[in-house]
N, C-alpha and C positions, 0 to 999 in steps of 0.2 A: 827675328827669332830670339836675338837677346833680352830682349823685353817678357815675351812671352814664356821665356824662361825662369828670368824673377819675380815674374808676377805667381808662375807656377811652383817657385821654391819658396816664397812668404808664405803658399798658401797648404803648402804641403810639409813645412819644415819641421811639425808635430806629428807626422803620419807615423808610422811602423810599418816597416813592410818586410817580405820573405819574401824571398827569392831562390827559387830550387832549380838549378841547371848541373847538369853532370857533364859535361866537356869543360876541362878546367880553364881551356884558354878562352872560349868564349866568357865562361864566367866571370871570367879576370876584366876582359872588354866591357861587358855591359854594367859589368857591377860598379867601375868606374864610371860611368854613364851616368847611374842612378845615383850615384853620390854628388853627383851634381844640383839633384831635385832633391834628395830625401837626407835628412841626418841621421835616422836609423833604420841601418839594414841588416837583415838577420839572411845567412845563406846556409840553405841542404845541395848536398849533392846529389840525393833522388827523391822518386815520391815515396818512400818510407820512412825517411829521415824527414823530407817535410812535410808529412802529416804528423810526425810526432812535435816538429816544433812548432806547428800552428798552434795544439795543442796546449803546449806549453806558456807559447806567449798572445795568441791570442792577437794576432797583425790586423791591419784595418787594411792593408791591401795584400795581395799572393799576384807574385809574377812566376810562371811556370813554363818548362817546358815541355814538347809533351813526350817523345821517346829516350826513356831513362831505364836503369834496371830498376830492380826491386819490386818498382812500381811505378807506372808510367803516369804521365801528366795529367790523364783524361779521369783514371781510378783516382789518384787522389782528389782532382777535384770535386769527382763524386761525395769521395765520403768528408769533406771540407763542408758542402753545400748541406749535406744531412748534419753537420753541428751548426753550421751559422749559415743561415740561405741567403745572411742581405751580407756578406763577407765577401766584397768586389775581386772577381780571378781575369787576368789577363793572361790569353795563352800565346807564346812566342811559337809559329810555326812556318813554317816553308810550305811551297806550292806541293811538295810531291807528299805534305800531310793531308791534304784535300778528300782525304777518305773517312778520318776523323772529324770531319764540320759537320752534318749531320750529330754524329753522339754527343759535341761538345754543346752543341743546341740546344738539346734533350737535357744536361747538365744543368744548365744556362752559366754558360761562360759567358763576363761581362763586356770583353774587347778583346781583341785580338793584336797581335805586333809578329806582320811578318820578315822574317828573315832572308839576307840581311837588315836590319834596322840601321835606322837610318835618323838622327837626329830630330830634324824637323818634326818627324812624323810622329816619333817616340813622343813629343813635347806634345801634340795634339792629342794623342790616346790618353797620357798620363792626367793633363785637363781636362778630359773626360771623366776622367775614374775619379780622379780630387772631388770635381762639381759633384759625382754621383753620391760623393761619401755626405760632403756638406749638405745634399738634397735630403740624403736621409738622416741624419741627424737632425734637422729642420724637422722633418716628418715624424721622428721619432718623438721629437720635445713635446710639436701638440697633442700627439697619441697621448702621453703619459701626464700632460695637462688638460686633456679629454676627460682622461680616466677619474684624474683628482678632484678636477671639478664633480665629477656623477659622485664619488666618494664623498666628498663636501657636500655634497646638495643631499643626499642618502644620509650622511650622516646629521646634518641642520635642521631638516627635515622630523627626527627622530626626536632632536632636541627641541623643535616647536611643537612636537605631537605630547613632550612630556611638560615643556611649561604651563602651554594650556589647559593642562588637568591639575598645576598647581590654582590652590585659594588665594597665591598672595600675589599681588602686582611684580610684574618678571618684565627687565628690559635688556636684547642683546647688543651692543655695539660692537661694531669694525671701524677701527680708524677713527674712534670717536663717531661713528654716526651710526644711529639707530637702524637696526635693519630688523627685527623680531621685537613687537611688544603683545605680551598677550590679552586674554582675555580680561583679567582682571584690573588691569592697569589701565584698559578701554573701556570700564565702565566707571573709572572716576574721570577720564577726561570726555571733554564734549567730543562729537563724533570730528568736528573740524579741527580741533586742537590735535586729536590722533589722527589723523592723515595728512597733518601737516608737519609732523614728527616722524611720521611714518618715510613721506617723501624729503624730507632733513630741511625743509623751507622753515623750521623752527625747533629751537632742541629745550629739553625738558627741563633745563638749568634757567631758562627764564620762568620759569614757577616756580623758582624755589626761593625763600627769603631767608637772610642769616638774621634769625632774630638778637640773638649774641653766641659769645664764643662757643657755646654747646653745641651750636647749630652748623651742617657744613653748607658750605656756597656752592659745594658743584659734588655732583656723586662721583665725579673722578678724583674727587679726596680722600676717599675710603679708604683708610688704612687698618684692613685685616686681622692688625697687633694691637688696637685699641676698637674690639667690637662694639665696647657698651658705649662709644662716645663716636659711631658713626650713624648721627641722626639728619635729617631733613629735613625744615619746615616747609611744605610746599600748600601754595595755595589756587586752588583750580573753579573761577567761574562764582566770588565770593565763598567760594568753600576750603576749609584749610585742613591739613594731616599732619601727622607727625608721623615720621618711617624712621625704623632701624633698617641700614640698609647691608647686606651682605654681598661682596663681589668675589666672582670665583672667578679666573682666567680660561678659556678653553682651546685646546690648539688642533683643528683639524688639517692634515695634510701640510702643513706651515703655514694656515691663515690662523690668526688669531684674531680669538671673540673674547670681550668681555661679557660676562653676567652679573646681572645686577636684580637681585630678589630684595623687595620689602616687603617688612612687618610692620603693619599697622599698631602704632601704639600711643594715638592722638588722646583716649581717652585715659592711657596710663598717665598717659605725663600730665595732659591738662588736668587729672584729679586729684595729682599730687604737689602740682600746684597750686591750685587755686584752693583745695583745701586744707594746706596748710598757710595760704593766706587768712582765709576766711576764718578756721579754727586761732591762730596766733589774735587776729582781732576778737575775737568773741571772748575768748581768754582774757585780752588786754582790760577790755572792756569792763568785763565783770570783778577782777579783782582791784580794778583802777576805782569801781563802784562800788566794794567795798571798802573800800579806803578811805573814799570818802562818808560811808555811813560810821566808819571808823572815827571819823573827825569830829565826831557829833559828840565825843564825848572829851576831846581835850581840848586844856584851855587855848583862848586862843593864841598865848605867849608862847604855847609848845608846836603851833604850825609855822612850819618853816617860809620864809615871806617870798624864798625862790621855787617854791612849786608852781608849775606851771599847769599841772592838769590841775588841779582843785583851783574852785575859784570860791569866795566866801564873801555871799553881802551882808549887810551891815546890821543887819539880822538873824544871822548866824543861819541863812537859808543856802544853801549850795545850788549850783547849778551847773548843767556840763557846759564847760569852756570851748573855746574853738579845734583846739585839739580832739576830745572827743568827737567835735561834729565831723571834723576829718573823714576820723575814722569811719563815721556810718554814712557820711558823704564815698563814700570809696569809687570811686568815678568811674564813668568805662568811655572811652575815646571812641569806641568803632560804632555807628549805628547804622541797625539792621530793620529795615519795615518789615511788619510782617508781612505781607506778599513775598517777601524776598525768603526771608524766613521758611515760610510753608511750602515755597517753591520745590523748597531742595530735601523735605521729606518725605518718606516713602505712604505706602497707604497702611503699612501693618502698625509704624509708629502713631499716627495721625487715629487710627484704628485705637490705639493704647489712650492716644489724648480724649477720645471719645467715651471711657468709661470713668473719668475723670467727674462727668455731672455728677452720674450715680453718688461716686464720693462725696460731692459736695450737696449731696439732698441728703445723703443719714449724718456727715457734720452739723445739719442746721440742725436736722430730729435730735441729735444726740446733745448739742445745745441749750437748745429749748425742754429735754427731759430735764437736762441736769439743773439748769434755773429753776424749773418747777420743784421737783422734786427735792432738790440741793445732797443726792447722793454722790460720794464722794467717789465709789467704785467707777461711779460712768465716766471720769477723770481719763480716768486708764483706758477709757476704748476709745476716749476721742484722741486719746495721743497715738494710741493705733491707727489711728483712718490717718491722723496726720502723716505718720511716718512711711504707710501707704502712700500718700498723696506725693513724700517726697522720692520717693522708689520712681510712683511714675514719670516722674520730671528731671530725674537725673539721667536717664537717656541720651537727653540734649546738654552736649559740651556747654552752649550758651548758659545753661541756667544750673550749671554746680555748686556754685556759691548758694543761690538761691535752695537748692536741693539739700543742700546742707545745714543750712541756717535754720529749716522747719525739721530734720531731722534731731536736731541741736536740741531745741529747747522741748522736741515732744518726749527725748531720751530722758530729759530732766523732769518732765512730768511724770514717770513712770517711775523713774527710780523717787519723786517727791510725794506724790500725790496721796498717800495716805498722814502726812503730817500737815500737810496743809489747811488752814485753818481759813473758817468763812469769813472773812476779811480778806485775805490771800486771794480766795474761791472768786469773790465778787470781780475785783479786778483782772483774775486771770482768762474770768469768761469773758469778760469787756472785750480783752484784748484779743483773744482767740476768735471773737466774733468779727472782728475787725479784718486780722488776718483773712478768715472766710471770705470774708467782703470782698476784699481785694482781690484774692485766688480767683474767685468767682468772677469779677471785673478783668482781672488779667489774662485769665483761659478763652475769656468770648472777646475780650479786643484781638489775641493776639491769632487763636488758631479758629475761629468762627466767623465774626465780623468783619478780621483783618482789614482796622481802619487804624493801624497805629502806624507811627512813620520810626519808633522808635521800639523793640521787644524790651528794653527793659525800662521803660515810663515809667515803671510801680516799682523797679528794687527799690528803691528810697526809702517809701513807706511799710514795705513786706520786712528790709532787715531792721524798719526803730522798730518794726511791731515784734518784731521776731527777740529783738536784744531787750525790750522789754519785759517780755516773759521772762526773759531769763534773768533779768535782776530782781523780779520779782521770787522766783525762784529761788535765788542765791541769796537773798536777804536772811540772814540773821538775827539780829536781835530785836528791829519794828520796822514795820513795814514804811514803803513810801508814801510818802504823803500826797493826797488830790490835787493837792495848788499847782498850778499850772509854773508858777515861781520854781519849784521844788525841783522838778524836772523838764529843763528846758532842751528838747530834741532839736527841734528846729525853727 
């Protein structure tokens, strides 16, 4: 019995209980009794006085008796079970209460202790009542984590219904693992790359490349307080993005999700890269070019013997040094066949690449007028088809540079084209025709015939033809000269 006694006081020593008896001397007996089991006991002396302390304090067990004045055992426990119905009542009564089992029934009173009581037995009822409270607390906890899950699933639910009507790639995690990616974000990766993140067999931080310090290594870098410097290089299937990415925190029920929204902005950044590369070269180029038509007129005691871009044969003839060829050498590391290439665009693009011939049949017409006729007005509409031509090809991140560079020198024929003089004219058609050439060669290798193992084969030739123009343009006081000596490209 000693056992089962402290097994029943560890497991009851946090309980509360009432105890309402109106004979003071049994009260005094049993109340000691239960101070054996319980550390807090609150006592009434009838059921009026302890309905109002239930009331008050709110006990996880009621020991009662049942004939008391005021109000007898069986009424209070009546109006007990009408505020709290899972509130355990044990009623202490003797054989000649036996008239009362029935109504206490009806009640549902949850154990019974007849009198006299009797230790042992007390100890069995009381482990009863304990287990019963601990049963439903148990039963209680999963109810109200029934309920929070359905809330969480109702509320997640609401938040996938509203990502997938966002434009921009939306990813949710828990616990670092992806559990919601929507629609957008599934139609940049392949369908097996998204089910594979889906089911966390791979997370979206191995596509992502820190190209340098602007770049983060994992979108759980994202720091909030520096918006404009949480970007991601990610590259998916040979195809690459650049995201700004924005994370919000969300907390349902006490689970927390992260959000993770990107903004596409590969072709912001890639444009203002690559064209303030390609503009700083074009620039360097041309005033490096006239510098040296500058040279043509001092002596040679006045050129400095550490200049490295001007080189001077022995003839007083210039040519572009190694430096120069650098520059128009401007390398690209990554190559792309075109199958690979054409793979990964859409049909409305490829659709745009398509009106591209048209272009390139009124550049020949417009050509071939202006050699015949040597009007100088038709100047101005071929630098229009060109700047066309370059509109259409700046679509493709790969070829900005390129989209640039025909943009470049058709700007400078529009704003030159009326001072240009036929000597200017003869070479500028040369060259323009040239250009054509190649466009024309470059558009059926690259998106018709796709037999190149490389898309950019032809920048080489496309930007001497492209910075040619433009020196010719930018010249000054005489023009350059035909000798192949004079102007050494490559």
């Amino acid at each position: 019995m000693l056992e089962n006694l402290l097994k029943l006081k560890e497991e009851a020593k946090d309980l509360l209980v009432l105890y309402v008896e109106d004979d003071e001397a049994t009260r005094m007996i049993f109340e000691n009794m239960l101070k054996k089991v319980f550390n807090n006991i609150v006592v009434a002396e009838n059921g009026k006085e302890g309905l109002e302390k239930f009331k008050q304090i709110n006990p996880d067990i009621v020991i009662t008796d049942i004939q008391m004045p005021k109000m007898n055992g069986l009424d209070m426990s009546l109006e007990i079970k009408s505020i709290n119905k899972s509130t355990p009542i044990v009623l202490m009564t003797a054989f000649e209460d036996s008239k009362y089992f029935i109504k206490s029934i009806e009640i549902g009173i949850d154990r019974y202790l007849l009198k006299p009581i009797k230790s042992d037995y007390m100890i069995s009822v009381l482990t009863d009542i304990v287990e019963l409270i601990k049963n439903n607390k148990i039963i209680e906890i999963y109810k109200k984590r029934e309920l929070e899950e359905k809330i969480v699933e109702a509320s997640f639910d609401m938040l996938k219904q509203t990502l997938e009507s966002l434009s921009n790639p939306a990813i949710v995690y828990h616990d670092k693992k992806a559990v919601f990616l929507n629609g957008a974000l599934k139609s940049i990766l392949k369908d097996d790359i998204f089910n594979k993140i889906s089911k966390h067999d791979r997370c979206l931080d191995e596509f992502i490349i820190q190209k340098n310090s602007e770049y983060l290594s994992s979108i759980f870098d994202v720091d909030n307080n520096e918006k404009s410097e949480n970007k991601i290089f990610l590259t998916i299937d040979k195809r690459f993005f650049i995201f700004l990415i924005n994370k919000n925190r969300l907390v349902a029920e006490n689970i927390n999700y992260e959000l993770f929204v990107f903004t596409d902005i590969t072709k912001l950044e890639y444009q203002k890269v690559k064209l303030e590369n390609s503009k700083k070269i074009m620039k360097d180029f041309i005033i490096k070019t006239k510098y040296i038509n500058h040279t043509k007129s001092i002596p040679d005691k006045h050129i400095e013997k550490s200049s490295t871009f001007v080189s001077v044969s022995k003839d007083n003839k210039e040519f572009i040094n190694d430096e120069q060829k650098a520059v128009l050498r401007k390398s690209r590391v990554e190559k792309l066949s075109s199958v690979e290439f054409c793979s990964s665009i859409d049909d409305y693009t490829m659709y745009q690449i398509d009106e591209l011939k048209e272009l390139d049949s009124e550049l020949s017409d417009l050509l071939s007028q202006i050699e015949d006729e040597n009007d100088i007005n038709l100047l101005y509409q071929i630098a229009l088809k060109f700047k066309q031509y370059s509109r259409a090809i700046d679509v493709f991140i790969e070829f900005k540079d390129l989209s640039f560079a025909i943009a470049s020198f058709a700007d400078l024929i529009i704003a030159t084209y009326n001072t240009i003089d036929d000597t200017k004219l003869k070479k500028l058609l040369r060259l323009m025709e040239s250009v054509r050439l190649d466009l024309y060669d470059w558009r059926d290798r690259i998106f018709i015939s796709k037999n190149t193992h490389n898309i950019h084969y032809l920048d080489s030739s496309l930007f001497s033809s492209c910075l040619q123009i433009e020196m010719i343009l930018s010249q000054e006081d005489k023009e350059i000269s035909d000798d192949e000596n004079d102007l050494e490209l490559f």
